[in-house]
C-alpha positions in Angstrom: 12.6 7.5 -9.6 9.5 7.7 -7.2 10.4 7.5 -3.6 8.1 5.2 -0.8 7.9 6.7 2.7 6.0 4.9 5.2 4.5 6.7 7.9 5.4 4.6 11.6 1.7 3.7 11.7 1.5 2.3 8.5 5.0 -0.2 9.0 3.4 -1.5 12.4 0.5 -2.5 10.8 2.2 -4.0 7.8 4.3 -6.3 10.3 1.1 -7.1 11.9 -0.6 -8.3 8.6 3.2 -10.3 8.1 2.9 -12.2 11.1 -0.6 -13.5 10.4 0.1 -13.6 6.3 4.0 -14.1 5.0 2.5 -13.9 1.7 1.8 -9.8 2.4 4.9 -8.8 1.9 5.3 -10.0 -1.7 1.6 -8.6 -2.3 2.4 -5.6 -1.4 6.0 -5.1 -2.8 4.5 -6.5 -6.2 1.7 -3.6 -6.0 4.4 -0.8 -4.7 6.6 -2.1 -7.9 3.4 -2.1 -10.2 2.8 1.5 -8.8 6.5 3.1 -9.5 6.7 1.5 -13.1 2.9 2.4 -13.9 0.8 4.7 -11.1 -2.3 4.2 -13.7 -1.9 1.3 -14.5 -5.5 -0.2 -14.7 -4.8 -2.9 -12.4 -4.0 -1.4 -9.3 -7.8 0.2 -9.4 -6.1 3.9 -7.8 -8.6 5.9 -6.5 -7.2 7.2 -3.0 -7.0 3.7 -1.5 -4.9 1.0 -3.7 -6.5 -2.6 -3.0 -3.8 -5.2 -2.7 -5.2 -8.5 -2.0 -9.3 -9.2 -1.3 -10.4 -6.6 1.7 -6.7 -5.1 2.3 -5.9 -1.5 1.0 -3.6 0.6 1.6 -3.8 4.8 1.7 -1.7 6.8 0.6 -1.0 10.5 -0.3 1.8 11.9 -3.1 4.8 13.4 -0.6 7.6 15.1 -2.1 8.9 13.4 -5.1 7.2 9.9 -3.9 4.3 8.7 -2.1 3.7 8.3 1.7 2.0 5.5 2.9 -0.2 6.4 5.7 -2.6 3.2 6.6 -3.4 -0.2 5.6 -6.4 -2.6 6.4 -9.7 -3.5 5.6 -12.2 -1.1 4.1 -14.0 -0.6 7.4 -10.3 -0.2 9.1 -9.0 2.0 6.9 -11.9 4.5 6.9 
């Protein structure tokens, strides 16, 4: 099974976007889930950057036998 590292960055962040959105959390877990059952799967739009809801995306990079994810944000955060 594909492992999910978060870099520290990248969980700050997240509990940022939590404490102005509860709704995050299940966005992103459903997209992470999506990922590990299906990394192509049309839907999540993989190209580099994942895009979970609107303007957010995440970055990540493959790491070991998983995925690390490094940032999230909006496009002009992110990059």
């Amino acid at each position: 099974m594909m492992k999910i590292y978060l870099r520290k960055k990248f969980k700050k962040k997240l509990d940022k976007f939590y404490s102005q959105d509860k709704k995050i959390i299940e966005l992103v877990d459903k997209q992470l889930s999506l990922f590990k059952a299906s990394p192509t799967h049309p839907s999540l739009r993989l190209h580099k950057i994942s895009t979970i809801k609107g303007n957010l995306r995440i970055i990540f990079t493959f790491y070991q036998e998983g995925i690390l994810l490094v940032d999230i944000g909006s496009h002009d955060e992110v990059y």
